[in-house]
C-alpha positions in Angstrom: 0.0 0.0 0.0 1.3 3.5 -1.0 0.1 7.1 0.6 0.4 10.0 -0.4 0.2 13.1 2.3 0.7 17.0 1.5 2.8 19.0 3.1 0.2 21.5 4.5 -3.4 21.5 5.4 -6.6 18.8 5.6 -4.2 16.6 3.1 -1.2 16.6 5.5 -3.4 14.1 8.1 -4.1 10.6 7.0 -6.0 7.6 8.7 -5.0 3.8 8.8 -7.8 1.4 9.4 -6.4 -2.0 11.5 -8.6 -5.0 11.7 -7.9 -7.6 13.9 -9.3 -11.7 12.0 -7.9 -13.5 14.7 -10.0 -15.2 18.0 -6.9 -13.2 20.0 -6.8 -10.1 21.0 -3.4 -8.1 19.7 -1.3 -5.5 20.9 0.0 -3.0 17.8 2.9 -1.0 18.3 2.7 2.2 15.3 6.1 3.7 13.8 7.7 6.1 11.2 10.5 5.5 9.7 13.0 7.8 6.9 13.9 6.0 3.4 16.7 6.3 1.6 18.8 3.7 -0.6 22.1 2.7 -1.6 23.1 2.4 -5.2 23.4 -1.2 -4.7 19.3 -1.0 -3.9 19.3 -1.7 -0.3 16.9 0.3 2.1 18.3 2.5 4.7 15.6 3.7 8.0 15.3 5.3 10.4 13.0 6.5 12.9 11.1 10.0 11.8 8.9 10.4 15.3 10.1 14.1 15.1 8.2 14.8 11.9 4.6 13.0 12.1 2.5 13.6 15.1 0.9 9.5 15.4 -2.3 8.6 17.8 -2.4 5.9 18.9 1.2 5.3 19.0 0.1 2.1 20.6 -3.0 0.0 21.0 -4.7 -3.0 21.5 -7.4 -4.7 19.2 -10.2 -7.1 20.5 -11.0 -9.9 17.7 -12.8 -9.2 15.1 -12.7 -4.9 15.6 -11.4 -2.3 14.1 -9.1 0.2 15.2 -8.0 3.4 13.1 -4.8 5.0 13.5 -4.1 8.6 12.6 -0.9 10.3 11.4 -0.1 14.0 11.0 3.1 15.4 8.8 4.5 18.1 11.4 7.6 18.7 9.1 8.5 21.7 6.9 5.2 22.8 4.6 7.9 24.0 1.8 9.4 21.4 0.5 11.3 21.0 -2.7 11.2 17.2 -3.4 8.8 14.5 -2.4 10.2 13.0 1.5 10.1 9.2 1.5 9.0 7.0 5.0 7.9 3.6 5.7 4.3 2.9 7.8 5.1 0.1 10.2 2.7 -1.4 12.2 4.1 -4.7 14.0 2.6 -6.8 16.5 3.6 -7.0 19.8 3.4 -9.9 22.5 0.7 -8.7 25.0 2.3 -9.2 29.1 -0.3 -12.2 29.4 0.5 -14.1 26.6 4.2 -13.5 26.8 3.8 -15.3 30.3 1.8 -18.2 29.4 3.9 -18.8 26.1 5.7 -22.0 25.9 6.8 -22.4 22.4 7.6 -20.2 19.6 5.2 -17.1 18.8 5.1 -15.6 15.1 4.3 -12.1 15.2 3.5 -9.5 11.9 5.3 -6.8 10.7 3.3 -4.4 8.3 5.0 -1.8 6.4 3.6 0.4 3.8 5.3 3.4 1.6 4.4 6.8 2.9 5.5 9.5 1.3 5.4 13.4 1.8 4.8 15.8 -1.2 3.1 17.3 -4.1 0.8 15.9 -6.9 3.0 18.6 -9.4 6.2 17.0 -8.6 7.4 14.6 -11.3 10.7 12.1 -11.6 13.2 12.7 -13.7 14.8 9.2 -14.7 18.0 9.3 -16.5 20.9 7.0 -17.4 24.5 6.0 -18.4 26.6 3.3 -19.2 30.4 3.0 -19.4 31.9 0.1 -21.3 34.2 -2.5 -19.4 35.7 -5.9 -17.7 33.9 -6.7 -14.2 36.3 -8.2 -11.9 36.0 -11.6 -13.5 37.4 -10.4 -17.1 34.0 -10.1 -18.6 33.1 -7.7 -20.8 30.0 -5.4 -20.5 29.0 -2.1 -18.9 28.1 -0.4 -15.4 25.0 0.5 -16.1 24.0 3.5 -13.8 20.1 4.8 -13.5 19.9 8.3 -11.3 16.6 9.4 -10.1 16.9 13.9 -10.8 13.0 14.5 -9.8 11.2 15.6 -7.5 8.8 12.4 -7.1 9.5 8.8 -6.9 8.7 6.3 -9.3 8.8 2.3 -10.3 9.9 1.9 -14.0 7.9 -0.8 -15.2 9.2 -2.2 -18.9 12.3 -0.4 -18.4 14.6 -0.8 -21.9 18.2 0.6 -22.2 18.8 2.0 -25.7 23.1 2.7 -25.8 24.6 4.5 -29.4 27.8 4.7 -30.0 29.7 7.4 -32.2 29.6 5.2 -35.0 25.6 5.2 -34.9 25.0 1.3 -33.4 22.8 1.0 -31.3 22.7 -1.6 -28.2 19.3 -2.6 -26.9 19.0 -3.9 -23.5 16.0 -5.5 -22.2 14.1 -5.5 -19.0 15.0 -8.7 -18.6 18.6 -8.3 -18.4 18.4 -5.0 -16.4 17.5 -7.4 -13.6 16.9 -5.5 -10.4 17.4 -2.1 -12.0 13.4 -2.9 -13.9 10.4 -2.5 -11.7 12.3 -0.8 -9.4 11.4 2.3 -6.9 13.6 5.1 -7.7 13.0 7.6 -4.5 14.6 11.0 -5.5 17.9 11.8 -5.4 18.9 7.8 -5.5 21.0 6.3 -7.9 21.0 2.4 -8.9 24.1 0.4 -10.6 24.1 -2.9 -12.1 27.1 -4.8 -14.2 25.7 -6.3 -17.2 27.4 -8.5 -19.5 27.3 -7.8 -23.4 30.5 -9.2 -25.2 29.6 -6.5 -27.9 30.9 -4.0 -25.2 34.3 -2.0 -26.3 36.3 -0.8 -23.2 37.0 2.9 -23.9 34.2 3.8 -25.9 32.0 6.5 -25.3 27.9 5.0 -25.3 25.2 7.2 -25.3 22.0 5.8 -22.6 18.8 6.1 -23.2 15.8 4.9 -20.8 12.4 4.1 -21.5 9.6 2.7 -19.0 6.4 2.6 -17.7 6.2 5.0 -14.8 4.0 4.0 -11.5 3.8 5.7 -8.4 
């Protein structure tokens, strides 16, 4: 699940509904958490308390009701680019249960995206390639793709289209762009990915060229 929140008035508050299916009743402990990634693609968090006012913080859920949960962005009303979080809602042992418990107790962790911004900010997706041996002697290129946007976005269908001086042209798939297709470029990230093509030539200059399907 995805949210969208606005920096400043009625859209800046949004409510989470929490149902609980079980015959138990559940404790739910609520959280914000920052986004960022690494160009290798892994997600960095941390926790954001000081910028979303959240009530309840905590609560507990008898079977079969519901509880809602509502969160307030408290940061800066001016931003320039879309802020990227993660919901979390996680289940936690309740002081009776965790005394009566005698074997092992699987507890769930739901996280959402939540993100902070404007319907008028837009990615800006771009993309290079340099031609060369990976560590293993294999020729091919580092392909880089760089979020420049104000907005996040998943590029669906993603195909790399690389020219060369002499007017070739090197297509590359989605399915060989591997984790750098369908992925969630937050803005400001970059991604990189090695990937082999022996029709690569070390030293010369490639032109990049994206093209996807954009989903936010």
């Amino acid at each position: 699940m995805s949210t969208l929140l606005l920096p400043s008035g009625t859209g800046s508050v949004a409510t989470f509904r929490i149902k609980n299916d079980g015959d138990a009743r559940i404790a739910i402990r609520i959280s914000v958490l920052t986004r960022s990634q690494t160009i290798e693609g892994k997600e960095i968090n941390s926790p954001a308390e000081t910028l979303f006012s959240v009530y309840p913080a905590r609560l507990v859920i008898e079977p079969g009701a519901v509880s809602a949960v509502k969160i307030q962005w408290r940061g800066a009303s001016d931003l320039a680019r879309e802020q990227c979080f993660r919901f979390v809602a996680e289940e936690v042992a309740l002081s009776s249960q965790a005394a009566q418990s005698t074997g092992i107790r699987v507890l769930f962790r739901y996280i959402a995206s939540l993100y902070v911004g404007s319907e008028a900010f837009s990615p800006e997706i771009s993309a290079s390639a340099v031609a060369a041996k990976n560590p293993a002697g294999e020729a091919g290129f580092f392909v880089e793709i760089e979020n420049r946007g104000s907005r996040h976005v998943i590029a669906l269908d993603a195909v790399l289209s690389l020219s060369d001086e002499s007017g070739g042209v090197i297509t590359i798939g989605s399915e060989e762009l591997d984790t750098l297709n369908a992925a969630n470029y937050l803005p400001g990230s970059k991604r990189r990915l090695f990937i082999r093509r022996e029709e690569a030539v070390p030293g010369r200059l490639y032109d990049a060229r994206i093209t996807y399907e954009g989903e936010y």
